[in-house]
C-alpha positions in Angstrom: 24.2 20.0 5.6 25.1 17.0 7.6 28.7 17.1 9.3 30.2 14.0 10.5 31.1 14.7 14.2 33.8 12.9 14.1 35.6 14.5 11.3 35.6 17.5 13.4 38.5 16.3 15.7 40.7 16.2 12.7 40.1 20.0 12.2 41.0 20.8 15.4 44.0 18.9 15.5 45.0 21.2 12.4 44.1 24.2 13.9 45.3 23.6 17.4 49.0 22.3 16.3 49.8 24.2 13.3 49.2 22.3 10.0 48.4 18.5 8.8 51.8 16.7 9.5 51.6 18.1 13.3 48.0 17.1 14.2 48.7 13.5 12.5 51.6 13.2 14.7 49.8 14.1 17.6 46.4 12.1 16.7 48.6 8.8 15.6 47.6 8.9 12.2 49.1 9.3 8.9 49.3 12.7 7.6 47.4 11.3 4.5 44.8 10.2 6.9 44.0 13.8 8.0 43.8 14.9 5.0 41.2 12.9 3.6 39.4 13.7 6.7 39.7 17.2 6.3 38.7 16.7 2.0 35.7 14.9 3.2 34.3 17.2 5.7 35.0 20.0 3.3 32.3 18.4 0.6 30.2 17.5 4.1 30.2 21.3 4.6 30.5 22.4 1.0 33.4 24.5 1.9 36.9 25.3 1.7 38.2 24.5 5.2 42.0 24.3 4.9 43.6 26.9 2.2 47.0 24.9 1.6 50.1 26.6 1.5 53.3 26.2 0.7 54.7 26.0 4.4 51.5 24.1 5.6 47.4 24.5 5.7 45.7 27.8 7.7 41.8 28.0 8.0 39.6 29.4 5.7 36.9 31.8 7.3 34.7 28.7 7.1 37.1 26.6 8.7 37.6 29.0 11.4 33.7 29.7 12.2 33.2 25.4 12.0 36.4 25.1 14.3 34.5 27.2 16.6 31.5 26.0 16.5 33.7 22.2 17.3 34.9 24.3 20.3 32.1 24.6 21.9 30.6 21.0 21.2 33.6 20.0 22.6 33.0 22.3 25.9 29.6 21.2 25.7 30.3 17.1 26.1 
């Protein structure tokens, strides 16, 4: 599996603040721009990430073990 590194800002930015719309607002993107972030790391990874709902997005198990494994790259740099 080989992740782009950079896609993994997107995921925290929808884990940290709640849902897509929030974490484009706060990255100064489009929402649609997350979102195809988020689609494309999820056939990186070959998982399900994001399970969409119909108030907004939560993590998968896999989304939650990548976003801490982006945690703690992020401590590390």
């Amino acid at each position: 599996m080989e992740v782009d590194p950079r896609r993994l800002r997107f995921l925290l930015a929808v884990a940290r603040y709640g849902g897509v719309l929030a974490a484009a607002d706060e990255l100064g993107v489009t929402a649609s721009a997350v979102s195809q972030q988020i689609a494309r790391l999820e056939r990186e990874t070959g998982f399900a990430l994001l399970r969409r709902t119909p108030t907004g997005s939560e993590l998968t198990p896999a989304g939650i073990a990548l976003t801490e494994a982006a945690e703690d790259v992020e401590r590390a740099l």
